[in-house]
N, C-alpha and C positions, 0 to 999 in steps of 0.2 A: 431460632430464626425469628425477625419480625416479622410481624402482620401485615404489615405492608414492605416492599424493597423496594426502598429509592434510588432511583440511576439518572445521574448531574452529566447530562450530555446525550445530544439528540442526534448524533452519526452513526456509521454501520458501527461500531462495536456498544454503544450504548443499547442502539435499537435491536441490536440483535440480542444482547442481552436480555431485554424484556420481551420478546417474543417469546425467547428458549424458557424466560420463567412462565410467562401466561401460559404457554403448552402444558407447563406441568402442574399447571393449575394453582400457582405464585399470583398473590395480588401484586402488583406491578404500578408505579407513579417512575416519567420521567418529566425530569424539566431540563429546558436547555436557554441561556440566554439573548439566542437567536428570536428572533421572531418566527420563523417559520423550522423545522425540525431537516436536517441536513442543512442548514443553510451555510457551512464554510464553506460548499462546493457552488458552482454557478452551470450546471449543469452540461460539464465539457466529459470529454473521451476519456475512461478508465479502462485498465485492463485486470481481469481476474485470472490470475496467473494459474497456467495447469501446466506447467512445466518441471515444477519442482518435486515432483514425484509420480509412481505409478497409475495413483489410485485420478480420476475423473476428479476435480476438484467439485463438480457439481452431485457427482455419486457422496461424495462427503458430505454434502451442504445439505443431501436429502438425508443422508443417515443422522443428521442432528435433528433435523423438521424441521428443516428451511429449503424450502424448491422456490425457488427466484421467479414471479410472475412479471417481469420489467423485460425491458431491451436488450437483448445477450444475444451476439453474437460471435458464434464460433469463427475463430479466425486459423485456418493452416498456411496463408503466405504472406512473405512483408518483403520486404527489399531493406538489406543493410548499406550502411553509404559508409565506406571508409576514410582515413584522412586525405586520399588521391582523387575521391569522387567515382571509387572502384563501384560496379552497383552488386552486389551480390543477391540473390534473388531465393531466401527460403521456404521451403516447403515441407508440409507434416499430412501426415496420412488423419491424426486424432488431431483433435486443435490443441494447438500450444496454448493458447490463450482466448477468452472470452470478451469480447469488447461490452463498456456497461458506461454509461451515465453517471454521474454522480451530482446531486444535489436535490432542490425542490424542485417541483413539477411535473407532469405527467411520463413515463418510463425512466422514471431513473430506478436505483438501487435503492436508494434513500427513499422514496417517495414508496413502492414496494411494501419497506421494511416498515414506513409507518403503518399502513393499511392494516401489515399482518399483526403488525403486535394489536393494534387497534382491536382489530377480528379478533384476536385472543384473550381479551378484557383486558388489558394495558392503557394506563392514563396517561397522554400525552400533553405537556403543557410546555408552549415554547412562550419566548419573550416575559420568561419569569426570572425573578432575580431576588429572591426571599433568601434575605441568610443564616433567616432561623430554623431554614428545612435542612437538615442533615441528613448530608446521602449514603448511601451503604455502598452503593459504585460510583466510581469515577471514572467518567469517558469524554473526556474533556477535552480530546483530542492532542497534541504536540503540545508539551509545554517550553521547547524550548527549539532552534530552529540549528538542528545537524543536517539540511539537508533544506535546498530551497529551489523550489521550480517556477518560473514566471512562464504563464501561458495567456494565450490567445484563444477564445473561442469565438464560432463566426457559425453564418451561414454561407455556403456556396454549395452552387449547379454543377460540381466536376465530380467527378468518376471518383468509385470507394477508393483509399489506398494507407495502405500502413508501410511506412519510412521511418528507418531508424540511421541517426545519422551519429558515428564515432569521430570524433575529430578530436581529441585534446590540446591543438591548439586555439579553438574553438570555446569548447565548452571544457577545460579541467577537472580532473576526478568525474564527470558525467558524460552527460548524453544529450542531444534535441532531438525533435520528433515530429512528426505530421503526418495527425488520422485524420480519415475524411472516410463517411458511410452515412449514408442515406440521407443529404442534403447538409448534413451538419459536418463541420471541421473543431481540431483540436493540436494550435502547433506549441509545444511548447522548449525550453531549456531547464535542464536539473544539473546543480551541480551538490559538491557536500565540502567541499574546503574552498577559499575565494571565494567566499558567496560576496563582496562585496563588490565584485568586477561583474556579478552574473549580470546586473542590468546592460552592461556595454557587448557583455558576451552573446547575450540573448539574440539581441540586433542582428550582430554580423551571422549567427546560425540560424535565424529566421533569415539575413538576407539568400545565404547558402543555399538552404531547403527549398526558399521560392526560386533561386535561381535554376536549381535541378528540377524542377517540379512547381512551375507557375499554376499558382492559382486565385480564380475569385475569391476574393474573403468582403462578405457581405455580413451588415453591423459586426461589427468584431467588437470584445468587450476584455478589457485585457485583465488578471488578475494575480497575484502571488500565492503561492501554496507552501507551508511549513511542511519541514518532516522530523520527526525526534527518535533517537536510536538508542537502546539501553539493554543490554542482555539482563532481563528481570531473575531474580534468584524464586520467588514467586509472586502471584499474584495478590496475596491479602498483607497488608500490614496494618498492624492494630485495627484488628476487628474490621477493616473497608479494602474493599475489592479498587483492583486497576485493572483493567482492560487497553485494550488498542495501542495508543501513539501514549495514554497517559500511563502507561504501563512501560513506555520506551520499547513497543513491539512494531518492528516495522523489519521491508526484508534492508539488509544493506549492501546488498550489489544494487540491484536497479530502484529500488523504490515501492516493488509492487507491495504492499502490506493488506490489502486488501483479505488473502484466503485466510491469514496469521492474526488479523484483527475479529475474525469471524469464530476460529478455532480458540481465541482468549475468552471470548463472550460465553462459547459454549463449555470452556473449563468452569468461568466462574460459576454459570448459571447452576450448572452441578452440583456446584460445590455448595450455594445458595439455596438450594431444594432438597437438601436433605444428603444429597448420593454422594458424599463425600470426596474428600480433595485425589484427584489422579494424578499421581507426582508420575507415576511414568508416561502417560499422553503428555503430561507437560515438558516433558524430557526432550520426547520425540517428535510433537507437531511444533512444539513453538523452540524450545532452545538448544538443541541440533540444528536444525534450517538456520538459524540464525547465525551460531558457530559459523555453521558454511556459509551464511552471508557474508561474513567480519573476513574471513580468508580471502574470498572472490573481490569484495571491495577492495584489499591489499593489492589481489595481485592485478587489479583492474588499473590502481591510481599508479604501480611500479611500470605498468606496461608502455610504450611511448605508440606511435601511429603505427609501426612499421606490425609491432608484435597483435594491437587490435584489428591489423587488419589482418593478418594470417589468421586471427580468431574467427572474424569473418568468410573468410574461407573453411575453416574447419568448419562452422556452422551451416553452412550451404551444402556440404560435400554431403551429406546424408538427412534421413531423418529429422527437423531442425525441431520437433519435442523431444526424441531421442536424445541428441545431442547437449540440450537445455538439462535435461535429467543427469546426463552423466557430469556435466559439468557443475552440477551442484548436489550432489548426493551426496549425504553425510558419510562421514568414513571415519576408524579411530586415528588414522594416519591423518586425514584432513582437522579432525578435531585439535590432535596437537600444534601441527601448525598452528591453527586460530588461534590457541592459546599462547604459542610466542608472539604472533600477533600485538593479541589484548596487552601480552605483557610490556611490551613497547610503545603501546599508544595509547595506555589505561590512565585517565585521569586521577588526581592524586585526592583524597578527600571523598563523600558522600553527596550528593545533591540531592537537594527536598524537594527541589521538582519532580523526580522523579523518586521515588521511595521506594517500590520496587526492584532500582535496579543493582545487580553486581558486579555491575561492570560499565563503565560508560569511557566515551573516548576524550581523549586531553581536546581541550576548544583549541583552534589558532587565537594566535598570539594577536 
């Protein structure tokens, strides 16, 4: 191991990776060529997904020693909008999901995560760009753009509210959306195939959302967000770590990548300090979930309005983290599928953008 471990990128899987080393008492240097450390985000609505299994996604985050001192909140109801403008109204006894900030500034994730590695003897150095520093991880964030959101962030004076709105004639293969909690708002559109129509698409599903759900949007600042998707074989190749998005780890039904970029930081950190490589937690926290992402994205984009919206029904009729669980819990039956999947939408050839991955999807044409 070197004497010092160098990690080329300053977002949650970078920073967490240098926190999980400085805990174990790892000399730690990142650089990131941002000026400020989280800066791809602009400090709009994220969510931390605890839907995807049983265990508290925040019970994890402590069992690694990371307890999140930023703005989290637990969320149990949203409202899903279907392609009729049906309003479905869900609710969870344990929160399905944790609302978070993302970027520089005061309460985000990011901003947290630099603190703690900080606190943990971690050198942080943003708006650096030396290319004779060789990194030992890479967290680089998406190097390639499978998956693209343009959003809105604003202030306004209206009432919390989480809206999710399914429309595929709207938004194709995705979703739009609009959080609003404690003065701040976050509306955005995701799609993963036609991403070159999402700007026009964007429009009409922000006009949608404001129409069902008028609200003040005060300074609103608009911006684009990448997402990169890669079922990784592992994490090191030739002797250097991937982590997060530069690892091609992200979920690929909705997007949330967030709990999966945190669980890659702490494989490699592991693996970095000595405690040797976990080929079965890698199995199980990052590529199974992701398996059942690659399915659910299938049968999301095969599904037309009539079948999302019965989805939404189903989602409302019970339980609505219950139901999130069941609906993506790995299984060897769901596993195969996914693999006739990949086998049909596997792109032909290797990409060096991503070096980790074993699998990655064919681009549109």
């Amino acid at each position: 191991m070197r004497e010092t471990i160098r990690v080329l990128g300053a977002g949650v899987s970078g920073l967490g990776v240098a926190a999980l080393l400085a805990r174990r008492g790892v000399s730690v240097e990142v650089r990131d060529r941002r000026e400020v450390a989280g800066g791809r985000f602009t400090g709009g609505f994220q969510v931390l997904e605890n839907g995807s299994g049983e265990r508290d996604v925040l019970d994890e985050l402590a069992g690694m020693g990371l307890e999140p001192a930023c703005e989290l909140t637990p969320l149990h109801e949203a409202i899903l909008l279907d392609v009729d403008r049906n309003r479905h109204h869900v609710h969870s006894r344990l929160p399905y999901a944790y609302l978070i900030r993302r970027g520089p500034g005061p309460g985000t994730l990011d901003s947290w995560l630099v603190t703690e590695a900080q606190r943990l003897g971690a050198r942080i150095e943003a708006g650096t760009a030396d290319t004779d520093w060789t990194p030992d991880v890479i967290a680089t964030g998406p190097p390639r753009a499978d998956g693209v959101a343009r959003e809105v962030v604003f202030e306004t004076p209206d009432p919390d509210l989480i809206v999710v709105l399914f429309d595929p004639e709207l938004t194709p293969t995705g979703y739009s959306y609009l959080f609003i909690h404690d003065g701040m708002g976050t509306m955005g559109a995701a799609q993963v195939r036609g991403i070159r129509r999402l700007r026009a698409n964007a429009r009409r599903a922000f006009d949608a959302l404001l129409g069902e759900f008028p609200t003040r949007m005060e300074h609103p600042r608009e911006h684009v967000q990448y997402m990169s998707f890669a079922l990784p074989r592992h994490l090191e190749v030739g002797e250097r770590w991937y982590v997060g998005e530069a690892a091609g780890i992200q979920d690929g039904l909705f997007g949330l990548g967030n709990r999966l970029a945190l669980r890659s930081a702490n494989l490699a950190a592991g693996a970095l300090a000595g405690e040797g490589w976990n080929a079965g937690a890698f199995r199980r926290q990052i590529v199974e979930p992701m398996e059942a992402s690659i399915l659910g994205r299938a049968m999301f984009e095969l599904a037309g309005g009539g079948a999302v919206a019965r989805l939404c029904r189903w989602l409302a009729a019970a339980d609505f983290r219950r139901r999130l669980i069941a609906l993506q819990r790995p299984s060897a039956v769901r596993r195969l599928l996914a693999r006739a999947v990949m086998a049909a939408w596997r792109k032909r050839g290797n990409d060096p953008r991503i070096p980790t991955a074993a699998w990655s999807r064919r681009p549109e044409r």
